[in-house]
RODO-2510 file (C-alpha; in nm, 4 decimals, decimal comma):
residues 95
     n   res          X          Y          Z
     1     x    -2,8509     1,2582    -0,9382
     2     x    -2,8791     0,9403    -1,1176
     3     x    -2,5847     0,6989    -1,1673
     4     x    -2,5756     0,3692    -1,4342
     5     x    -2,3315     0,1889    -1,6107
     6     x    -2,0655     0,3263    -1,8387
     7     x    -1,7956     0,2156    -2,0438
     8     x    -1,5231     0,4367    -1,8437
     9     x    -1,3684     0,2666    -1,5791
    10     x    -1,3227     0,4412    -1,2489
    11     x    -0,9114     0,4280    -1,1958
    12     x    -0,7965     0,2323    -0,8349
    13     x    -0,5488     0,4640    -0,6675
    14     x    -0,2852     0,1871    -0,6309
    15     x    -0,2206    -0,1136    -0,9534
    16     x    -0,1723    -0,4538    -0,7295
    17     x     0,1393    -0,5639    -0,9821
    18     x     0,3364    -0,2826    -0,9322
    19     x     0,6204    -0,3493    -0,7783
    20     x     0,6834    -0,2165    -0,3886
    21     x     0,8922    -0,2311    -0,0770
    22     x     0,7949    -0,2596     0,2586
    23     x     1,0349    -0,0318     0,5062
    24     x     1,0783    -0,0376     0,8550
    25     x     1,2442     0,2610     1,0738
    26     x     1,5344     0,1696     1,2889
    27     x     1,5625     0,2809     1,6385
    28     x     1,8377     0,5415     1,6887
    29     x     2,1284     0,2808     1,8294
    30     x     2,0937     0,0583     1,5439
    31     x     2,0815     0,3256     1,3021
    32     x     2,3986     0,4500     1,4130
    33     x     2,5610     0,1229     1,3661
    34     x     2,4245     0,0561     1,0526
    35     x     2,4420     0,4054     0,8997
    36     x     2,1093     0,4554     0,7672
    37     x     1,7744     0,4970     0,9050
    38     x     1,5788     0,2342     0,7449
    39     x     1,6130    -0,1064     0,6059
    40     x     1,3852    -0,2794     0,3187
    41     x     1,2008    -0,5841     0,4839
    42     x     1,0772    -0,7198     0,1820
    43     x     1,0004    -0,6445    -0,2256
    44     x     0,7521    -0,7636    -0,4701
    45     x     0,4241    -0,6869    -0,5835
    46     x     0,2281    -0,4065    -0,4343
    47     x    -0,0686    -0,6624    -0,3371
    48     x     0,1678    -0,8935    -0,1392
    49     x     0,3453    -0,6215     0,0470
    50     x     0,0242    -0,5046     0,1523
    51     x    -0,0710    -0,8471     0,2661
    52     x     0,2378    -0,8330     0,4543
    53     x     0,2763    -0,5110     0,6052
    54     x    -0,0908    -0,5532     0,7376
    55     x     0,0247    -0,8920     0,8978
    56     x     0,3496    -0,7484     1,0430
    57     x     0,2286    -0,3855     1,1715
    58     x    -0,1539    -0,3931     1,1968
    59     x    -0,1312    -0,0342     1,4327
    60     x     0,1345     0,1244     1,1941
    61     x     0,3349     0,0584     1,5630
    62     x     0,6417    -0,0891     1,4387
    63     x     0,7855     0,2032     1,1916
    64     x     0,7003     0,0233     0,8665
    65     x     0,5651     0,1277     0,5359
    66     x     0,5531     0,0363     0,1640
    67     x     0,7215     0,2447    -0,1153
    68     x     0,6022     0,2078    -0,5014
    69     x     0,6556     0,4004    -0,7907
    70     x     0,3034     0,4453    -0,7180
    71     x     0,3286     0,6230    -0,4025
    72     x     0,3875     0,5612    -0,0224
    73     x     0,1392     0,3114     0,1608
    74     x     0,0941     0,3217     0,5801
    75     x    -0,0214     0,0283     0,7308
    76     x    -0,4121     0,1712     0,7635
    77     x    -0,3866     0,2883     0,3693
    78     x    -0,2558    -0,0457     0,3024
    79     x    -0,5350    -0,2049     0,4651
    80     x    -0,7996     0,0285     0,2759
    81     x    -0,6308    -0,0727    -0,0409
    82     x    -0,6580    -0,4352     0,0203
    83     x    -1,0401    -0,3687     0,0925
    84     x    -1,0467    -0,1436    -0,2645
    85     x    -0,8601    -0,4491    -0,4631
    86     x    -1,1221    -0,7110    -0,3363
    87     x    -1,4019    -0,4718    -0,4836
    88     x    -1,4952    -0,5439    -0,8587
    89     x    -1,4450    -0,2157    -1,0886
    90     x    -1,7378    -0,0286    -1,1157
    91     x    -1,8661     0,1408    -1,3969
    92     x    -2,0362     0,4662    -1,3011
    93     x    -2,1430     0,7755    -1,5181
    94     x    -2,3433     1,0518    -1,3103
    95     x    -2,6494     1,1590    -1,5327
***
C-alpha cells in the first residue's frame, strides 16, 4: 500500500486548548476528613496539565490524573500525548 499527501487531516485524540484538571487521590485518613476522595491540583489548558502531571507523577505513583471534556489522561497517556502534540499533522491518504 502506498501512502501521499492529502487534504484530510488525520484528527489528534486530545485538542491542547481544551480545558482540563489534574486530580490526585487522597489516602483513606484524609479522605475521611475532608469528605471526598479527590481534590483538583490544578486547571487550565489540556497541554499545560500534561506538562504538569508528567512533572509531578512521572510513574502514575502518586494517584493523579487529568480530566477534560475530552476524556481522562494517566500520567503515561499524558506523556504519549505530549510526544503526539510535538509531531506536525500529517496528511496521509492510503492509495
Amino acid at each position: 500500500m502506498r501512502v501521499q499527501e492529502s487534504r484530510a487531516v488525520v484528527k489528534r485524540a486530545f485538542r491542547m486548548d481544551t480545558p482540563a484538571e489534574i486530580h490526585r487521590a487522597l489516602g483513606l485518613e484524609e479522605a475521611e476528613e475532608r469528605g471526598v476522595w479527590e481534590v483538583v491540583v490544578a486547571r487550565g489548558p489540556l497541554v499545560i496539565m500534561a506538562h504538569g502531571l508528567v512533572a509531578i507523577d512521572p510513574d502514575g505513583d502518586a494517584g493523579c490524573w487529568i480530566t477534560s471534556a475530552e476524556g481522562s489522561l494517566t500520567p503515561r497517556q499524558a506523556s504519549a500525548a505530549l510526544l503526539d502534540w510535538e509531531r506536525p499533522p500529517r496528511r496521509l491518504v492510503a492509495s
